[in-house]
DSSP file (Angstrom, degrees, kcal/mol; ACC not computed):
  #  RESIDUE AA STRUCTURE BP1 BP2  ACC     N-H-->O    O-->H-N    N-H-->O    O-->H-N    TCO  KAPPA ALPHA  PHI   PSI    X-CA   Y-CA   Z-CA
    1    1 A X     >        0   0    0      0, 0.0     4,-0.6     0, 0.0     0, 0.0   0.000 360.0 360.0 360.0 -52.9   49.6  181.8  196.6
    2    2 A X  H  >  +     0   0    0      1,-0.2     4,-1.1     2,-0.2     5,-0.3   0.914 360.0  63.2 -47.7 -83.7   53.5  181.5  197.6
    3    3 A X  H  >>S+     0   0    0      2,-0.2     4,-2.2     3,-0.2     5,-0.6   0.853 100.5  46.2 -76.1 -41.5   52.4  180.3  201.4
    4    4 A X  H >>5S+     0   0    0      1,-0.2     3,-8.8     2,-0.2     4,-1.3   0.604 117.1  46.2 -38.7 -85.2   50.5  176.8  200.6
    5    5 A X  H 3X5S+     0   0    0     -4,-0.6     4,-0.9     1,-0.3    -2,-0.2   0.269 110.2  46.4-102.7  42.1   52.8  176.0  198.8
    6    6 A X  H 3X5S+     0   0    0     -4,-1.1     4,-1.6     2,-0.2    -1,-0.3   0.571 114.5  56.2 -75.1 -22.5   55.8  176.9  201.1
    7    7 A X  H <X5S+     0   0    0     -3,-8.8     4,-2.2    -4,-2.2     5,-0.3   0.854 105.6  48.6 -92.4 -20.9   53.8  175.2  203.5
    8    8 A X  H  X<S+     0   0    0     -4,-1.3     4,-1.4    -5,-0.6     5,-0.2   0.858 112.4  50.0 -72.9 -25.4   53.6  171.9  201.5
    9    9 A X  H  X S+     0   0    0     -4,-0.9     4,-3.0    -5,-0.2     5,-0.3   0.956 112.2  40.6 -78.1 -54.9   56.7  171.9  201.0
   10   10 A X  H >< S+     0   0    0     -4,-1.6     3,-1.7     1,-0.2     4,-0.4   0.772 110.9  56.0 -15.3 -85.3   58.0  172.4  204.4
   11   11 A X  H >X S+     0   0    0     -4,-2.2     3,-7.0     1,-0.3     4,-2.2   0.830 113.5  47.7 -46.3 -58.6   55.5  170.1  206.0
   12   12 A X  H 3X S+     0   0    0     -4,-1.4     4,-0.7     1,-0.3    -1,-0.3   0.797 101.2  57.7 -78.3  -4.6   57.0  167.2  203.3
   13   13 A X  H << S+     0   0    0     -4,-3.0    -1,-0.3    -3,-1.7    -2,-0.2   0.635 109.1  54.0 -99.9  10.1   60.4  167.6  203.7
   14   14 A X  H <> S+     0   0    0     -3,-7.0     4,-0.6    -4,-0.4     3,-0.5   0.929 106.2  47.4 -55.8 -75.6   59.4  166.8  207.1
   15   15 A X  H  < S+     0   0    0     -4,-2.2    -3,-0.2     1,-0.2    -2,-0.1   0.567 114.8  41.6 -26.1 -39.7   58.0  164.1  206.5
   16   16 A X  T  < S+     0   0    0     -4,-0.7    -1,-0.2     1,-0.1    -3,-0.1   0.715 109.7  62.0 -89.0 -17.2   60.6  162.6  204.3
   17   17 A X  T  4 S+     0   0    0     -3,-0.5     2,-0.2    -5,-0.1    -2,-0.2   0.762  87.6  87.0 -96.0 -20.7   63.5  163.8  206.8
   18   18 A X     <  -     0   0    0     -4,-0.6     2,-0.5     2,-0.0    -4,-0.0  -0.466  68.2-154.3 -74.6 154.5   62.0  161.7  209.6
   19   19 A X        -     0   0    0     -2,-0.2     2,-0.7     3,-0.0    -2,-0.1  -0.937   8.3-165.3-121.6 138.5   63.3  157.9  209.7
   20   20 A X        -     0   0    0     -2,-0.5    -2,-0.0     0, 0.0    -1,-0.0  -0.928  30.6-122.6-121.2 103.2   60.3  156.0  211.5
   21   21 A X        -     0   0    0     -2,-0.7     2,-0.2     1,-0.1     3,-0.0  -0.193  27.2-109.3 -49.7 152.4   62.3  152.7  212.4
   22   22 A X    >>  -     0   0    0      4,-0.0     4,-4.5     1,-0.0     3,-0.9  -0.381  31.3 -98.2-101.1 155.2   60.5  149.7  210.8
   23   23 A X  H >> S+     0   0    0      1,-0.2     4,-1.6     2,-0.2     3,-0.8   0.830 128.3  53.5 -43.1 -69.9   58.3  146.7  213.5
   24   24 A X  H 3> S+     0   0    0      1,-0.4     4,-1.0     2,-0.2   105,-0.2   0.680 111.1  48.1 -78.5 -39.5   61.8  144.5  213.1
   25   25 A X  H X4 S+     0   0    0     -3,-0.9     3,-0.7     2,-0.2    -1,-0.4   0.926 116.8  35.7 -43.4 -72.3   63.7  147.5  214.3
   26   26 A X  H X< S+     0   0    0     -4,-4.5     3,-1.2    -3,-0.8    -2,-0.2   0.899 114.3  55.4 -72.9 -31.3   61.8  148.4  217.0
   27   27 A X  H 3< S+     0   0    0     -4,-1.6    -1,-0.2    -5,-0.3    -2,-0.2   0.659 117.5  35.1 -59.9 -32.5   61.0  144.8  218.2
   28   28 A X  T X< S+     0   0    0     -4,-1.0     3,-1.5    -3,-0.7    -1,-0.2  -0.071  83.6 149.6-120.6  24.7   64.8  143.7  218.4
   29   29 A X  T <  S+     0   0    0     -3,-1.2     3,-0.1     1,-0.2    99,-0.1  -0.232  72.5   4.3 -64.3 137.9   66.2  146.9  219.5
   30   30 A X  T 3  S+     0   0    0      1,-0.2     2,-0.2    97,-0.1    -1,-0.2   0.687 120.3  91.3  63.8   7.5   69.4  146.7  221.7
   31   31 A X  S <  S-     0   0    0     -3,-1.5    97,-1.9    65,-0.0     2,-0.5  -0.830  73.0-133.1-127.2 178.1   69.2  142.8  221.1
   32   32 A X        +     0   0    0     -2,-0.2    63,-1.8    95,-0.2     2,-0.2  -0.782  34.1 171.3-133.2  92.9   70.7  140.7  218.5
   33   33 A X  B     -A   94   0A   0     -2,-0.5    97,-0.8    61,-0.3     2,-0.4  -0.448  23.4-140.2-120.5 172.1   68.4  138.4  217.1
   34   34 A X  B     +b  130   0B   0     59,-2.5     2,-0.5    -2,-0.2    97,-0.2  -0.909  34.3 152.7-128.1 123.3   68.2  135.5  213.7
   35   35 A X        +     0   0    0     95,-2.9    97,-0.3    -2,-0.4    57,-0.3  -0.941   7.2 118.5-143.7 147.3   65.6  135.3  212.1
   36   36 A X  E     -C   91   0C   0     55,-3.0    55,-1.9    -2,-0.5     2,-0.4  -0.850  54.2 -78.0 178.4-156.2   64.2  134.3  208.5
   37   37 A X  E     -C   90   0C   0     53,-0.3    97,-3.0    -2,-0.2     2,-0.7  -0.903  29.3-139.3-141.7 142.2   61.5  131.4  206.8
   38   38 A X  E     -d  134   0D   0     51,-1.3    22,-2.2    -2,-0.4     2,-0.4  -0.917  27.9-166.0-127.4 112.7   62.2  127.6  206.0
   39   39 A X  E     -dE 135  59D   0     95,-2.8    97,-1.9    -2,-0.7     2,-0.3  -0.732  19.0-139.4-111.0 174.5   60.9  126.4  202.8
   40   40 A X  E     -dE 136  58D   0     18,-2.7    18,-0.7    -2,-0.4     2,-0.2  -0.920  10.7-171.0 -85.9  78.8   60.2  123.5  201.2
   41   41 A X  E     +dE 137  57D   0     95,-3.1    97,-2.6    -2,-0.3     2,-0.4  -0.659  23.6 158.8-107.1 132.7   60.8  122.7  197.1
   42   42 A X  E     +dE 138  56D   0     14,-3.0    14,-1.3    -2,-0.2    97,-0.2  -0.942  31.7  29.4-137.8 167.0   59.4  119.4  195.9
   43   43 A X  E    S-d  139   0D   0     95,-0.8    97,-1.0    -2,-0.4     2,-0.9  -0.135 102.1 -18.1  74.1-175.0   58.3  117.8  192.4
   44   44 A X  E     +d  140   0D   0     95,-0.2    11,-0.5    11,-0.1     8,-0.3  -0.609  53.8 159.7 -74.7  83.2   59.6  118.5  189.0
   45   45 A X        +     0   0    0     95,-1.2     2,-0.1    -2,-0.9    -1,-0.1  -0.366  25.3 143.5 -52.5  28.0   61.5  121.7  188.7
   46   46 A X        -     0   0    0     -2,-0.3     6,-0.5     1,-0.1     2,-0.2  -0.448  61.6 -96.4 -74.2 161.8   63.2  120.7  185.6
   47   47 A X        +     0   0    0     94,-0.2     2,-0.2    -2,-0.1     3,-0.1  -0.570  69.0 141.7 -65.7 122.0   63.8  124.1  182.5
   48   48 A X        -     0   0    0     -2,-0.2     3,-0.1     1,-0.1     0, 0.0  -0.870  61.9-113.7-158.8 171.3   61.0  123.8  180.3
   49   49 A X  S    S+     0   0    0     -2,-0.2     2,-0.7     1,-0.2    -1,-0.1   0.834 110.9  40.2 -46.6 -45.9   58.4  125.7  178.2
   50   50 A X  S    S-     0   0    0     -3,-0.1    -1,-0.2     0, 0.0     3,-0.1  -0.878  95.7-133.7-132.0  86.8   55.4  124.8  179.9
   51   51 A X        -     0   0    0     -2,-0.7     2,-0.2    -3,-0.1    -6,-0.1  -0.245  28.1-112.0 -66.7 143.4   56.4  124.8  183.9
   52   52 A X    >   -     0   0    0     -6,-0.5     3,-1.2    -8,-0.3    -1,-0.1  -0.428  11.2-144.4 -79.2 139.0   55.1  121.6  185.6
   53   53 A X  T 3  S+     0   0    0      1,-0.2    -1,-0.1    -2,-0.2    -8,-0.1   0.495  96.2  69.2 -81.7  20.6   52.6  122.5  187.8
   54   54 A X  T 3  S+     0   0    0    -10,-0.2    -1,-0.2     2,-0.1   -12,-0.2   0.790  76.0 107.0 -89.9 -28.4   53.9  119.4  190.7
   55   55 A X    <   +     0   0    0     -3,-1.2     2,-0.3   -11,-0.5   -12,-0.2  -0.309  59.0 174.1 -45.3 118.5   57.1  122.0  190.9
   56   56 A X  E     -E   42   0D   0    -14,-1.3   -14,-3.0   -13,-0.1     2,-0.4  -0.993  31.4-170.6-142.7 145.5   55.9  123.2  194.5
   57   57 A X  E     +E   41   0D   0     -2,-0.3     2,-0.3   -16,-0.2   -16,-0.2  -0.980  27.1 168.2-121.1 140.1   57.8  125.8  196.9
   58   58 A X  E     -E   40   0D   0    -18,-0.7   -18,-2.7    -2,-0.4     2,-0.3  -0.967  43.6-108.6-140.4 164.2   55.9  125.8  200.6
   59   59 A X  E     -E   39   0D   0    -20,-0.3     2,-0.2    -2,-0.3   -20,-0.2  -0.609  46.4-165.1 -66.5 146.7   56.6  127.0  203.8
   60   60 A X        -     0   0    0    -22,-2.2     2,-0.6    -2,-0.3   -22,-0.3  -0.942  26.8-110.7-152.2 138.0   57.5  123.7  206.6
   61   61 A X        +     0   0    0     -2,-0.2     2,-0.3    26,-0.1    26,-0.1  -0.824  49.3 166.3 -26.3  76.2   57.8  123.1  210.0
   62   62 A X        -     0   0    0     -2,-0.6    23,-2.0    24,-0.2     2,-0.3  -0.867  41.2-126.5-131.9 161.4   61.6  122.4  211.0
   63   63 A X  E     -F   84   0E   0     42,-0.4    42,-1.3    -2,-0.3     2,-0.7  -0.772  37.8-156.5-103.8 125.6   63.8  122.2  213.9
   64   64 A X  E     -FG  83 104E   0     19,-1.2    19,-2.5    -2,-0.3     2,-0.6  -0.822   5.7-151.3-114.9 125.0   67.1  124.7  213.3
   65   65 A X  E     -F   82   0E   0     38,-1.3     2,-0.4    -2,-0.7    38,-0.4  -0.821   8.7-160.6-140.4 160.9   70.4  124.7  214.7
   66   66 A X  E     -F   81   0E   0     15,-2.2    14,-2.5    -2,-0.6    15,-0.6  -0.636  23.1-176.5 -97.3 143.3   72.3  127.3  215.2
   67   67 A X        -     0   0    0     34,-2.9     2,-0.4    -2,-0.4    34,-0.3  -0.131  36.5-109.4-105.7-164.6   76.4  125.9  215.4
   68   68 A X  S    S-     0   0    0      1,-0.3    32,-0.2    32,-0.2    10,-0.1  -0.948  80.1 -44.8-105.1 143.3   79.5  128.0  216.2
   69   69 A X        -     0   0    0     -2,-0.4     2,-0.5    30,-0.2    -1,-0.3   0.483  56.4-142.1 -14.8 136.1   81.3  127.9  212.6
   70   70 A X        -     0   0    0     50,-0.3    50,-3.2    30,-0.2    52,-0.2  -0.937   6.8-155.9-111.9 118.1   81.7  125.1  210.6
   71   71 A X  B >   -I  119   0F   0     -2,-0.5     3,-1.0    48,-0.2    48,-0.2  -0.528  28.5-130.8 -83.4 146.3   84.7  124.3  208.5
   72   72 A X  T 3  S+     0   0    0     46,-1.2    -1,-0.1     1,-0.2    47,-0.1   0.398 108.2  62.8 -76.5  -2.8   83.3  122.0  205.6
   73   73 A X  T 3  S+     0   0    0     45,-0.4    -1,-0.2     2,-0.1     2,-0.1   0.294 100.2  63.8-120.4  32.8   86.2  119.8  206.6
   74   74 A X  S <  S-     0   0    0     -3,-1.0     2,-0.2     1,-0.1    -4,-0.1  -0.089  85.4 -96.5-107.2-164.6   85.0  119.3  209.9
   75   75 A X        -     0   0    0     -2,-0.1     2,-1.0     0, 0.0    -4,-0.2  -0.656  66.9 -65.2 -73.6-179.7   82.2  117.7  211.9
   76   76 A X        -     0   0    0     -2,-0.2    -8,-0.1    -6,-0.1    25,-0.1   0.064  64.4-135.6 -23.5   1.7   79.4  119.6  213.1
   77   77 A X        -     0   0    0     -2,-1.0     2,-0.4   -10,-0.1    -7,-0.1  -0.020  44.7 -50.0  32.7-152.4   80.9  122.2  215.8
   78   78 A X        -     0   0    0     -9,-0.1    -1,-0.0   -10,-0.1     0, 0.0  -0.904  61.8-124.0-105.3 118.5   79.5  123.1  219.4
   79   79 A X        +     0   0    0     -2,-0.4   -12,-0.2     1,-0.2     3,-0.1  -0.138  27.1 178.7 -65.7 157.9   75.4  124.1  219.3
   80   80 A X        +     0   0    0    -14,-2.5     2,-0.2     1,-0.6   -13,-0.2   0.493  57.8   2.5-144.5  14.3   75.1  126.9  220.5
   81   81 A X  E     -F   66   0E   0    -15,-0.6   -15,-2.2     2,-0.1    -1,-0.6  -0.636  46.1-154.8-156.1 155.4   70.6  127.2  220.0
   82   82 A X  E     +F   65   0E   0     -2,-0.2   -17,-0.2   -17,-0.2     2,-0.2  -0.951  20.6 163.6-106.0 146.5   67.7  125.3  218.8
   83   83 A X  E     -F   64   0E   0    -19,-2.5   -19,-1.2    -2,-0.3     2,-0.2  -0.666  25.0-135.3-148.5 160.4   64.5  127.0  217.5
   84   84 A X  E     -F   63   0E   0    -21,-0.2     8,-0.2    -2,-0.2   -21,-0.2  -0.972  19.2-118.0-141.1 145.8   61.6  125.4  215.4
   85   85 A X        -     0   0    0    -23,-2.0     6,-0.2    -2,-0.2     2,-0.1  -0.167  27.1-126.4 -35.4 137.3   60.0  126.8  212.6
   86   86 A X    >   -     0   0    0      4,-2.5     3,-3.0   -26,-0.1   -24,-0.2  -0.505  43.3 -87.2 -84.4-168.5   56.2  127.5  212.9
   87   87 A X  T 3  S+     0   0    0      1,-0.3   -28,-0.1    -2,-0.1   -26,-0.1   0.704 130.6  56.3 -67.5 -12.4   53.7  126.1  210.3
   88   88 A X  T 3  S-     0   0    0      2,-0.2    -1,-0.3   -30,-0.1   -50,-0.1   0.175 120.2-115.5 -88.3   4.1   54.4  129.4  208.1
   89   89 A X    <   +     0   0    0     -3,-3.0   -51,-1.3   -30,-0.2     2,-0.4   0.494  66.1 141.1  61.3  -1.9   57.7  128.4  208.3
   90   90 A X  E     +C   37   0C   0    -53,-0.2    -4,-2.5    -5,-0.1   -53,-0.3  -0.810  20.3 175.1-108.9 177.8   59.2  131.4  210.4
   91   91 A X  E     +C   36   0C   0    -55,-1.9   -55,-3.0    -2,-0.4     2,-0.2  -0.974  16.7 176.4-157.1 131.5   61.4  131.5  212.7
   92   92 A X        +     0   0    0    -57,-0.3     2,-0.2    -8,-0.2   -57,-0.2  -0.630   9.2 177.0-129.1-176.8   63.5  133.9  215.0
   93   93 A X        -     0   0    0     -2,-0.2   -59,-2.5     2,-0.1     2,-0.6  -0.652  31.8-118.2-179.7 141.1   66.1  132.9  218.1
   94   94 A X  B     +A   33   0A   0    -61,-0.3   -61,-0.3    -2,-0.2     2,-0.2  -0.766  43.0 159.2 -78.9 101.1   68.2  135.4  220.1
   95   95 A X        -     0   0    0    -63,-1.8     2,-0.3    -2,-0.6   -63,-0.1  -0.829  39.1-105.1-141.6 163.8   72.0  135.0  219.9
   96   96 A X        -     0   0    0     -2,-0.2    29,-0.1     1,-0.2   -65,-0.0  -0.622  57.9 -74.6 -94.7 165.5   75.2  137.3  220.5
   97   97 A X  S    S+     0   0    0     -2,-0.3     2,-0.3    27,-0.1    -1,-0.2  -0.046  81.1  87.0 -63.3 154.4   76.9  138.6  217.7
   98   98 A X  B    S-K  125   0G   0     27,-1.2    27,-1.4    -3,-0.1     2,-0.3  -1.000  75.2 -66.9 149.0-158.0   79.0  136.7  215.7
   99   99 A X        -     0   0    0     -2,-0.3     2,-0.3    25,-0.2    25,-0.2  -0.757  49.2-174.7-134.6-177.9   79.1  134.6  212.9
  100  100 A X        -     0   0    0     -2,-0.3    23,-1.1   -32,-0.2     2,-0.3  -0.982  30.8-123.7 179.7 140.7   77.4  131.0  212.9
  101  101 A X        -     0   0    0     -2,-0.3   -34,-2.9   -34,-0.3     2,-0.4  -0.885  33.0-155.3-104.3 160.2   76.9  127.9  210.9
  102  102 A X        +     0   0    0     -2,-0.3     2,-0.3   -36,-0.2   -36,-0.1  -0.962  17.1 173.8-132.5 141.5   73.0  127.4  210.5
  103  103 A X        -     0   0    0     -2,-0.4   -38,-1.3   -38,-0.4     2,-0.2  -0.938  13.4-155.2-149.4 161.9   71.8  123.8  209.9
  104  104 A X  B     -GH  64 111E   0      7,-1.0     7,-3.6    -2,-0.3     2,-0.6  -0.948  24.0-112.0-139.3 140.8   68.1  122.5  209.7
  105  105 A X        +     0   0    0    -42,-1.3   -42,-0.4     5,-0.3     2,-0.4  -0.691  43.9 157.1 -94.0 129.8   66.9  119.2  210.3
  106  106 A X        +     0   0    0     -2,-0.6     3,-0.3     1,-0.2    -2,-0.1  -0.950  69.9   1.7-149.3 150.0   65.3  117.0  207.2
  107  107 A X  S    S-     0   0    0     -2,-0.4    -1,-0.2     1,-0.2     3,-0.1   0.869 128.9 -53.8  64.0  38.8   65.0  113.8  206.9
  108  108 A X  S    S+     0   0    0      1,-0.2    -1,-0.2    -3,-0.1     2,-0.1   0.500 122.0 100.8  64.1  -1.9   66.5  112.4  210.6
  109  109 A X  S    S-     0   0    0     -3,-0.3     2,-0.5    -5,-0.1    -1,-0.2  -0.505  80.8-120.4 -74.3 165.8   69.5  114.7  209.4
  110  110 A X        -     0   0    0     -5,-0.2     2,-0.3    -2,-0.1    -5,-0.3  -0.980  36.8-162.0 -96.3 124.0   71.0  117.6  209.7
  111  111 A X  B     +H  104   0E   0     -7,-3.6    -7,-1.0    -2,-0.5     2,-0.3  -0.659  25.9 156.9-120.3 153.3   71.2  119.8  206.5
  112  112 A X        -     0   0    0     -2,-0.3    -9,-0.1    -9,-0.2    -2,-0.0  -0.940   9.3-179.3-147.5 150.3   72.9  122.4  205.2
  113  113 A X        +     0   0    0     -2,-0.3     2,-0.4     8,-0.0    -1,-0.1   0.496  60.3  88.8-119.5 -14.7   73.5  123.1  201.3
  114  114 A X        -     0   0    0      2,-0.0     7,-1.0     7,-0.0     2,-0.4  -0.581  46.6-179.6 -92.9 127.2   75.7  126.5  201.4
  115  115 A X  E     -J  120   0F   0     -2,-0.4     2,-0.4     5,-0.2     5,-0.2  -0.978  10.1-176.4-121.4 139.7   79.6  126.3  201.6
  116  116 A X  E >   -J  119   0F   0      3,-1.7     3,-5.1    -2,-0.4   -44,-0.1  -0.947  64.6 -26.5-129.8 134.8   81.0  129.8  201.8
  117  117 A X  T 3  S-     0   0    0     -2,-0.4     3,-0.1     1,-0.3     0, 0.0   0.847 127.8 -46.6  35.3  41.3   84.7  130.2  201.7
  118  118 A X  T 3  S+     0   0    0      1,-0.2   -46,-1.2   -47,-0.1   -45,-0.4   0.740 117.4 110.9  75.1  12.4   85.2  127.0  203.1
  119  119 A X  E <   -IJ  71 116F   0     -3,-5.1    -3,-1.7   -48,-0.2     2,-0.6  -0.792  66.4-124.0-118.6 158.7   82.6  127.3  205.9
  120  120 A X  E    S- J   0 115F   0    -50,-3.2   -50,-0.3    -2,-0.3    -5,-0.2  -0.892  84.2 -14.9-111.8 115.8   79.3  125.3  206.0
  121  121 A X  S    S-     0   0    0     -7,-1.0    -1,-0.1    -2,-0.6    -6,-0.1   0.250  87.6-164.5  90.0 -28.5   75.5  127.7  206.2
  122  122 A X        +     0   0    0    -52,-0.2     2,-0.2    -8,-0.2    -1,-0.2   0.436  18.5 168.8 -65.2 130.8   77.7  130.5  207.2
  123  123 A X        -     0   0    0    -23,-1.1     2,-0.4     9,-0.0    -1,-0.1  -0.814  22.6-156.6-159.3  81.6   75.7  133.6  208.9
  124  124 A X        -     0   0    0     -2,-0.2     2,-0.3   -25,-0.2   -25,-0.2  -0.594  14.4-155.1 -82.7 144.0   76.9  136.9  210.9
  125  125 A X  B     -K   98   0G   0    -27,-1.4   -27,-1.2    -2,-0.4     2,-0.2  -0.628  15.2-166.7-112.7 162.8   74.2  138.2  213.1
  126  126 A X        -     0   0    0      2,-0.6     2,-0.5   -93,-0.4     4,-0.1  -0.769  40.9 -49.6-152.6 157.6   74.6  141.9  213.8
  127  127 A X  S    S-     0   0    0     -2,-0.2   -95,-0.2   -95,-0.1   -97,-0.1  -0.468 113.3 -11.9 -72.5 128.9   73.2  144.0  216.1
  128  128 A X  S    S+     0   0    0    -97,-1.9    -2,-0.6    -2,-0.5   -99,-0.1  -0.310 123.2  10.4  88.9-164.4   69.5  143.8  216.3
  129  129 A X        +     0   0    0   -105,-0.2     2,-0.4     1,-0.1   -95,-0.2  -0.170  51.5 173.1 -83.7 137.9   67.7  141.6  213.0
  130  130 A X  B     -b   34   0B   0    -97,-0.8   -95,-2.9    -4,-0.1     2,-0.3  -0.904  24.0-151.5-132.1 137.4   69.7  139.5  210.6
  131  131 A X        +     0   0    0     -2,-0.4     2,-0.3   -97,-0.2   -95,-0.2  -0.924  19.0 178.0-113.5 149.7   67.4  137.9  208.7
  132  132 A X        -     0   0    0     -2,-0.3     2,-0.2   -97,-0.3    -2,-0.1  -0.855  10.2-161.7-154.8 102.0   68.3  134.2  207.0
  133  133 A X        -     0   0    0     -2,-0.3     2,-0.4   -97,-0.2   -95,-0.2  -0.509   7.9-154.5 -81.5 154.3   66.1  132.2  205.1
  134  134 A X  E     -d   38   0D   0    -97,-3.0   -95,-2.8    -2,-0.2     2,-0.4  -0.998   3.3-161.3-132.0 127.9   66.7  128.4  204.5
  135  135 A X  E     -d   39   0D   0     -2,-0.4     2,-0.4   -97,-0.2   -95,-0.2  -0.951   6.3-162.4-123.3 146.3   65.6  126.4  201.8
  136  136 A X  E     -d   40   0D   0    -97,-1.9   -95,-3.1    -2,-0.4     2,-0.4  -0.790  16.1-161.3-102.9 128.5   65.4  122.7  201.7
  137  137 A X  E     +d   41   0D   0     -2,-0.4   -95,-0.2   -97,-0.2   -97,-0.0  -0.955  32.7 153.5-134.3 139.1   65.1  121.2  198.2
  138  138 A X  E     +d   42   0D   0    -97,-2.6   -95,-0.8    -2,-0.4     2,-0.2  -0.380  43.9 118.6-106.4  53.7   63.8  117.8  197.2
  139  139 A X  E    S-d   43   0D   0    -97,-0.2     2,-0.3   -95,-0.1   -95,-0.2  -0.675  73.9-111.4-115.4 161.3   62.6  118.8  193.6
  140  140 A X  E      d   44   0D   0    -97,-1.0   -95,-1.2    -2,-0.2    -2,-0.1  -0.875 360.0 360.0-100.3 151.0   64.4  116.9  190.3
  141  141 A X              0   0    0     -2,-0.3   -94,-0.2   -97,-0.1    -1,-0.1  -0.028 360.0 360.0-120.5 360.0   66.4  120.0  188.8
């Protein structure tokens, strides 16, 4: 009786004691990549009882660029990639470590919503995937 379940246990503190790196892991091993999803928010997202159903969040096609920091009391800064979204709205791009302003184009602009500590979009990539989502909102709040 005592050897199952000595062997069930063995076998699952095997099991739990291996680390099986995850697809993002293995796919951007030894590289330093950014990557993340660009949505959309439109319609009425005002607080109420009854949420309106025009309130819509979607995944978008958009063109992203990646800057070397940006002070919010600057212009833009030097590019340093551009990537585009696919229609699911990710998006990856291969950069060395380091920290980044991230801007997206909408509307013939370039947009950014985040100020961090005085930086605009602000994003350190690390080795292998840092993931950064962007969202774009035109929705009334």
């Amino acid at each position: 009786m005592k050897s199952p379940l000595l062997l069930v246990s063995v076998l699952a503190a095997t099991l739990f004691s291996v680390q099986i790196p995850s697809a993002e892991a293995r796919h951007f091993s030894g590289q330093s990549y950014l990557y993340g999803r660009v949505t959309l928010t439109t319609g009425n997202c005002m607080p109420s009882p009854q949420p309106d159903p025009s309130c819509i969040t979607r995944p978008v096609s958009r063109t992203i660029f990646i800057r070397k920091l940006t002070a919010s009391t600057q212009q833009p800064s030097r590019l340093v990639a551009v990537t585009r979204s696919n229609r699911n709205g990710f998006y990856s791009v291969r950069l060395p470590r380091g920290t980044y302003s991230v801007f997206v184009r909408d509307r013939d602009t370039q947009y950014c919503k985040l100020t961090d500590q005085g930086n605009l979009c602000p994003v350190t990539v690390k080795r292998g995937a840092t993931r950064y989502d962007i969202s774009i909102d035109h929705s009334a709040r």
